[in-house]
C-alpha positions in Angstrom: 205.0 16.3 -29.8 206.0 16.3 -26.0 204.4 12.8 -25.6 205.9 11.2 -28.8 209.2 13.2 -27.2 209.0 11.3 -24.0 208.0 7.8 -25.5 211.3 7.1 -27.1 213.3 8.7 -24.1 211.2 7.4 -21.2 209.2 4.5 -22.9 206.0 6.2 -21.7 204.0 9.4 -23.3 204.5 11.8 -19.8 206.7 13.0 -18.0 205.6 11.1 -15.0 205.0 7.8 -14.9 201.0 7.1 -13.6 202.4 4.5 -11.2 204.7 6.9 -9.6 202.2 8.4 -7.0 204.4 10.5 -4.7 205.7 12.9 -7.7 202.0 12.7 -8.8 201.4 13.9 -5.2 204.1 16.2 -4.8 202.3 17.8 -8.3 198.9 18.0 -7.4 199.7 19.5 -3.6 201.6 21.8 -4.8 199.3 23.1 -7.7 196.8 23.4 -4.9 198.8 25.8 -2.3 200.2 27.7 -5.8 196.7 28.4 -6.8 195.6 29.2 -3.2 198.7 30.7 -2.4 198.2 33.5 -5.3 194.3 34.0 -4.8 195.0 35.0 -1.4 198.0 36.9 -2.8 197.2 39.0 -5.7 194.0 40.9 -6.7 194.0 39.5 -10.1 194.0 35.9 -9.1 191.2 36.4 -7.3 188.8 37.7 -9.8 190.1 34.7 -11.4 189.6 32.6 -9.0 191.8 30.0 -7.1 189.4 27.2 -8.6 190.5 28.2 -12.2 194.1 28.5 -11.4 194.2 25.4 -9.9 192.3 23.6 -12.6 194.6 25.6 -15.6 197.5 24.8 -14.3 196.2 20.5 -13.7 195.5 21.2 -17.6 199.0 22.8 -18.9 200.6 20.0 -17.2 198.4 16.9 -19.2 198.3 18.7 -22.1 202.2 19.1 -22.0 202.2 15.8 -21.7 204.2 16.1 -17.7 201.6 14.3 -16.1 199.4 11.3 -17.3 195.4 12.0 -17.5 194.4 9.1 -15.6 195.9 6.8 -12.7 194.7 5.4 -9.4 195.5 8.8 -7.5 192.6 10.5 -9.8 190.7 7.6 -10.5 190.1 6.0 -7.0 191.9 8.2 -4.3 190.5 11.4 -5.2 187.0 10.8 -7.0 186.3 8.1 -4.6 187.8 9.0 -0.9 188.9 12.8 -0.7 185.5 14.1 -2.4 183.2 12.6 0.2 185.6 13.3 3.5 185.6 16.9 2.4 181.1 17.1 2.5 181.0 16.0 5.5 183.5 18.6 6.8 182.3 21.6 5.1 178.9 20.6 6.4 179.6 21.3 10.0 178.6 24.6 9.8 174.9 23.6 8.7 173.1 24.3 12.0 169.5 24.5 10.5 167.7 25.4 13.7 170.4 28.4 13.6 170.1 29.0 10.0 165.9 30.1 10.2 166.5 31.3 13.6 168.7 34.3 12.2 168.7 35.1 8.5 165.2 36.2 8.5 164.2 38.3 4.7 167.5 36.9 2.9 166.5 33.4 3.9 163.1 33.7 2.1 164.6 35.1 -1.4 167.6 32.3 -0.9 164.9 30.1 -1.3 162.9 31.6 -3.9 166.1 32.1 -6.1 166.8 28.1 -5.7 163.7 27.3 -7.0 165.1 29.6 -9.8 168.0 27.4 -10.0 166.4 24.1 -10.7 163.7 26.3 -13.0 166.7 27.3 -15.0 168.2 24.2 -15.1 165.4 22.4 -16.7 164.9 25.4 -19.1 168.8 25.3 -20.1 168.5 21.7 -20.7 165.2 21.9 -23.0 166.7 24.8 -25.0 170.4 23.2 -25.5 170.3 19.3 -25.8 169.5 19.7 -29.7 172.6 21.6 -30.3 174.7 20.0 -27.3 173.7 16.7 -28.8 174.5 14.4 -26.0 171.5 14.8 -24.3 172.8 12.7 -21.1 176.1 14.4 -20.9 174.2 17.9 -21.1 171.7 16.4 -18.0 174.4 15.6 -15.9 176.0 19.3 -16.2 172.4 20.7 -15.5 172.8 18.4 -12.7 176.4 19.4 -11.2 175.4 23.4 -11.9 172.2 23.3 -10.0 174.0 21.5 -6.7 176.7 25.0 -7.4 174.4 27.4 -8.0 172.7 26.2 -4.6 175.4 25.4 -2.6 178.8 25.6 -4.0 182.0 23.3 -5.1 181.3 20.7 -2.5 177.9 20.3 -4.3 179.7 20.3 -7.7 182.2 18.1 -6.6 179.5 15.4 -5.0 177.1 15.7 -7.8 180.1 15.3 -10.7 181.0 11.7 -8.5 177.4 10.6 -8.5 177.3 10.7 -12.6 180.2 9.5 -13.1 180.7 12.7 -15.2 183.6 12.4 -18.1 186.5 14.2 -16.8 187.0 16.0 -19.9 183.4 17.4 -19.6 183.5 18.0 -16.1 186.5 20.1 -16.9 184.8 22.0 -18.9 181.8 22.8 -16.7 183.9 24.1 -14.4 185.5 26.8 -16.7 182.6 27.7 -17.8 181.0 28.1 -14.4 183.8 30.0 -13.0 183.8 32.9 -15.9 180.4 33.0 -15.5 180.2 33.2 -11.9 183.3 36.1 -12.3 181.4 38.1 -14.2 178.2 37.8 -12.4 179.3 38.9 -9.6 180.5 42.1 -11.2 177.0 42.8 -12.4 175.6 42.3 -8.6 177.8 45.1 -7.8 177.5 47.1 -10.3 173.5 47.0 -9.3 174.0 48.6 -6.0 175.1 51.7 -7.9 172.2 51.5 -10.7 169.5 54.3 -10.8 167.3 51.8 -11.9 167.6 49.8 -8.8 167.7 52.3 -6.2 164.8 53.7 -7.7 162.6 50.6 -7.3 164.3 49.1 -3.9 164.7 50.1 -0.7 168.6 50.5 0.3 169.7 51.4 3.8 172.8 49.4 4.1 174.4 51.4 0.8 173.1 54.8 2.1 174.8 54.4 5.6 178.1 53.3 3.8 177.6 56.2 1.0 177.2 58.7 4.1 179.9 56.7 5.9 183.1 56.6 4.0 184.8 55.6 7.2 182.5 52.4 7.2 184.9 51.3 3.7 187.8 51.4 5.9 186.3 49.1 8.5 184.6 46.8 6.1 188.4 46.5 5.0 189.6 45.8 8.1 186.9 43.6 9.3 187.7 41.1 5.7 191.5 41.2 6.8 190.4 39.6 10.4 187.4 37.8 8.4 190.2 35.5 6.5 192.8 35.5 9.0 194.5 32.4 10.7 192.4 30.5 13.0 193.2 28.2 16.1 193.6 24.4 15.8 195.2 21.7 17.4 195.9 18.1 16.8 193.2 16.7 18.9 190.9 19.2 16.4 192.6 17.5 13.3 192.0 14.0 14.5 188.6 14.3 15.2 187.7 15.8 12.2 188.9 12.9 9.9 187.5 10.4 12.3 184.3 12.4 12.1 184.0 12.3 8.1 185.2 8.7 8.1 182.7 7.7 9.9 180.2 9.4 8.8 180.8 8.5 4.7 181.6 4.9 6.2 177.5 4.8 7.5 176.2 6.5 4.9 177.6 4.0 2.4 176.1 1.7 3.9 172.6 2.6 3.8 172.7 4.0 0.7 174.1 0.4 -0.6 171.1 -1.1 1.5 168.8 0.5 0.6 170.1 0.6 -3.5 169.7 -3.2 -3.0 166.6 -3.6 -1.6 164.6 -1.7 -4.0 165.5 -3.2 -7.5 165.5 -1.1 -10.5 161.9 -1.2 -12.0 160.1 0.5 -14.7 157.9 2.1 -12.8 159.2 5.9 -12.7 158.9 6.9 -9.4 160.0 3.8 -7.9 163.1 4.4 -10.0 163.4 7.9 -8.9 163.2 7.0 -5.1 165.8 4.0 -5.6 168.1 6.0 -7.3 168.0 9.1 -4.6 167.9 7.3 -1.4 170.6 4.4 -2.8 173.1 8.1 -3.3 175.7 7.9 -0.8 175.6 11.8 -0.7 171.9 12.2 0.0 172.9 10.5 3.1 176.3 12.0 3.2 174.3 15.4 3.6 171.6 13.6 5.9 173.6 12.9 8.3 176.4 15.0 8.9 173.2 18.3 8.7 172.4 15.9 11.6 175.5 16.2 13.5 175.7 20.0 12.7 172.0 20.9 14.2 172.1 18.5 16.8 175.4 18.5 18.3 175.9 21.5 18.0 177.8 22.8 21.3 180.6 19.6 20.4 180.8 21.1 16.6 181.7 24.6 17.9 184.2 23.2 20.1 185.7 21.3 17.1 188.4 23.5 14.9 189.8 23.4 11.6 186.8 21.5 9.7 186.2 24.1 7.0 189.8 24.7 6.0 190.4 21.2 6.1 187.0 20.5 4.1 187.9 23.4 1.7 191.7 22.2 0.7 190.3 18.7 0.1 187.8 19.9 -2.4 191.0 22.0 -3.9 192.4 18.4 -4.6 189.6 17.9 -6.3 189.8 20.9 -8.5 193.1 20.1 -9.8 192.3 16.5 -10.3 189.2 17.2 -12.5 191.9 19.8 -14.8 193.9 17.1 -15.5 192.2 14.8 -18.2 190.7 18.1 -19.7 192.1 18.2 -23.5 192.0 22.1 -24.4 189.8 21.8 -27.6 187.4 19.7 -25.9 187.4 22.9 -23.1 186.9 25.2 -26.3 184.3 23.3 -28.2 182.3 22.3 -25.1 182.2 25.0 -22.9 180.7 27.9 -24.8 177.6 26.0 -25.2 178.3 25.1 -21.4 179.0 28.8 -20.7 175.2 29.2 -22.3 174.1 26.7 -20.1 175.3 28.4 -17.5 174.1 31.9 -18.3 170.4 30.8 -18.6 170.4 29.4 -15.2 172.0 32.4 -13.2 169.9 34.6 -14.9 166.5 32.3 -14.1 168.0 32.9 -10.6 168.5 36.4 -10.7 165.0 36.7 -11.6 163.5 34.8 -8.8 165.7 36.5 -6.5 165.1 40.2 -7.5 161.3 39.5 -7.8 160.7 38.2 -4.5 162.8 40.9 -2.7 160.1 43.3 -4.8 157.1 41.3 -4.3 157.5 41.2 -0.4 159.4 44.7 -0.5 162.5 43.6 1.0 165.7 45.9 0.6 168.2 45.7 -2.5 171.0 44.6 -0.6 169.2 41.4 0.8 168.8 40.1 -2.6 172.1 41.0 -4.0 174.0 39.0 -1.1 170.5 35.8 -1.2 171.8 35.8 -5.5 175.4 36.0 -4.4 175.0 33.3 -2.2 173.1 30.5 -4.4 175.6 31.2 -7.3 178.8 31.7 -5.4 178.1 30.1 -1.6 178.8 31.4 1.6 182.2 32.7 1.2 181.6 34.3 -1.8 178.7 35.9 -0.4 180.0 37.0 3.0 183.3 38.5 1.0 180.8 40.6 -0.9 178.9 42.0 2.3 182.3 42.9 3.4 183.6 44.4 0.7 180.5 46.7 0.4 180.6 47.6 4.3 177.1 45.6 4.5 178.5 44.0 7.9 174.7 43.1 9.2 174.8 40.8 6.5 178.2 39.0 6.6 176.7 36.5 9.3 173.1 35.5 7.4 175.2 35.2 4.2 177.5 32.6 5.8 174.2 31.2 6.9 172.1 31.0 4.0 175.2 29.9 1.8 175.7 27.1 4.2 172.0 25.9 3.8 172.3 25.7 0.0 175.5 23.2 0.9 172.4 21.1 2.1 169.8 21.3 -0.4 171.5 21.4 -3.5 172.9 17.9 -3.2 169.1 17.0 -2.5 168.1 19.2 -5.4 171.2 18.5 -7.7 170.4 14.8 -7.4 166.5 15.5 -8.3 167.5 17.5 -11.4 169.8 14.6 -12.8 167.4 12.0 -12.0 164.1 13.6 -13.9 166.3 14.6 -16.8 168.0 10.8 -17.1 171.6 12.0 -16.3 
């Protein structure tokens, strides 16, 4: 109605023209610092998440026809240059000789429960590409959710660019992953209180804090601190981009060499090597875990990466909300949603059965599950919240490791299954 509205007034279907990139810009920036600026604001926006916000709001304004669902800001300057400068960024803080040096039990079920991911990712697929009936579409979701439930966004976001993944369906993936994530994190909570698994874990962390109430009050405190504003200078900001820049620039390169040297070929595992070394994000990963373990005393000197790396991937989030039409949201993402639910639960699994089998204590696989589904934010707010501030530090950790391997791992899964 809105579009056919605008075509005889405007000569065009939206609102905006898709040639007119700084109102497109002024749009999509200020989506993203709405959608942050309420998570960080109200309570109920951030159950919701600043993710979805963003994304909603990118999907009101296509489907309203004040934006247009495809133009060179999505299309090339988003997908194809914000996406990879904001891995390299966010993986700064992969120092692997730091990460097994310190996160000890949780880094063993982290594991486990990522095997549990990629377990439930080929089990989801198996069980839903007769009703999904795009069989490729449904492998590169499987794909996409196994980098998140790893690692997080970034993986999403890297793994969503290497399969070319239909907006519309990408979209969709992403609602259904962030109600599902929502709610699972709920039910991690609601398991520290259980009978059932006090009964057959060992708890310290949530006895101290039980006999502590005092230790809620800090825990408060210590999030408010946790989240607060952080130095950064110019310098900082400059070497940052130079920093990702470079590194995408290399790692385009050898992934294009090495895509070129080894032609496609029948053979299946010289088709599976071709196709994951020639991924500019296998070496996007590569190198910058590089950087972060090996230079390390220059990367702690160096401010501002994950806040910069973070608001880029925001960009991203609104731009994959705005191609979504609504039905396609409603008719794909239930079976999407089940998707999903098959592989968080696989993960749960693996998680709460190693913490058994090697009797390791209930909170170190709440915060290991919390981690693969949610990341290293996610995972560090939770240890806060619950006054678990031993674990706030191997949760960052941990989280930051599965920024690492599930591009490795997201790549593998879409690859055997043919996405």
């Amino acid at each position: 109605m809105l579009g056919s509205f605008f075509m005889n007034w405007l000569g065009r279907e939206t609102l905006v023209a898709a040639d007119d990139t700084w109102t497109l810009m002024l749009v999509m920036c200020a989506g993203v610092a709405l959608a942050i600026f309420l998570e960080q604001k109200y309570r109920w926006a951030s159950k919701v998440s600043g993710a979805i916000i963003a994304l909603i709001v990118a999907m009101l304004l296509a489907n309203f026809n004040i934006i247009p669902t495809s133009c060179v800001l999505y299309d090339d300057i988003v997908w194809g240059i914000v996406v990879p400068m904001g891995i390299p960024l966010l993986l700064l803080q992969c120092n692997i000789k730091k990460i097994f040096r310190e996160t000890g039990r949780m880094l063993t079920i982290f594991v486990i429960g990522a095997v549990g991911t990629v377990v439930g990712a080929f089990l989801a697929y198996f069980l839903l590409r007769g009703p999904f009936g795009n069989a490729q579409d449904l492998a590169k979701v499987a794909a996409m959710m196994t980098g998140s439930y790893i690692g997080g966004g970034v993986n999403f976001a890297a793994m969503a660019s290497q399969y070319a993944a239909g907006q519309d369906l990408t979209a969709a993936a992403t609602v259904a992953d962030n109600l599902l994530m929502a709610a699972y994190f709920f039910v991690l909570i609601a398991f520290a209180g259980m009978r059932f698994f006090r009964k057959n874990f060992r708890h310290p962390l949530i006895d101290e804090v039980e006999a502590d109430t005092a230790n809620r009050d800090a825990a408060q405190t210590q999030a408010a601190a946790f989240w607060s504003r952080k130095d950064i200078s110019l310098k900082d900001i400059a070497f940052n981009f130079a920093y990702c820049i470079a590194i995408v620039w290399v790692s385009k390169l050898v992934a294009g060499g090495i895509a070129g040297w080894i032609p496609e070929d029948p053979n299946a595992f010289l088709d599976f090597v071709g196709k994951f070394f020639g991924s500019q994000y296998v070496w996007i990963t590569t190198f910058s875990v590089i950087v972060a373990t090996f230079m390390d005393k220059k990367v702690e000197q160096l401010h501002g990466s994950q806040e910069l790396g973070t608001y880029l991937i925001y960009l991203f989030l609104f731009v994959i909300g705005v191609p979504a039409n609504i039905m396609t949201v409603l008719t794909k993402s239930p079976l999407l949603l089940a998707l999903t639910a098959i592989m968080v639960i696989v993960n749960m699994l693996f998680c709460f059965l190693a913490a058994k089998l090697f009797k390791f204590n209930l909170e170190d696989a709440i915060i290991a599950s919390n981690a693969n589904i949610g990341g290293p934010t996610t995972a560090a707010g939770m240890a806060i919240s619950q006054g678990w501030s031993a674990l706030v530090g191997p949760a960052m950790l941990i989280g930051t490791l599965g920024y690492v391997i599930g591009n490795y791992l997201g790549v593998i899964v879409g690859t055997v299954l043919g996405a």
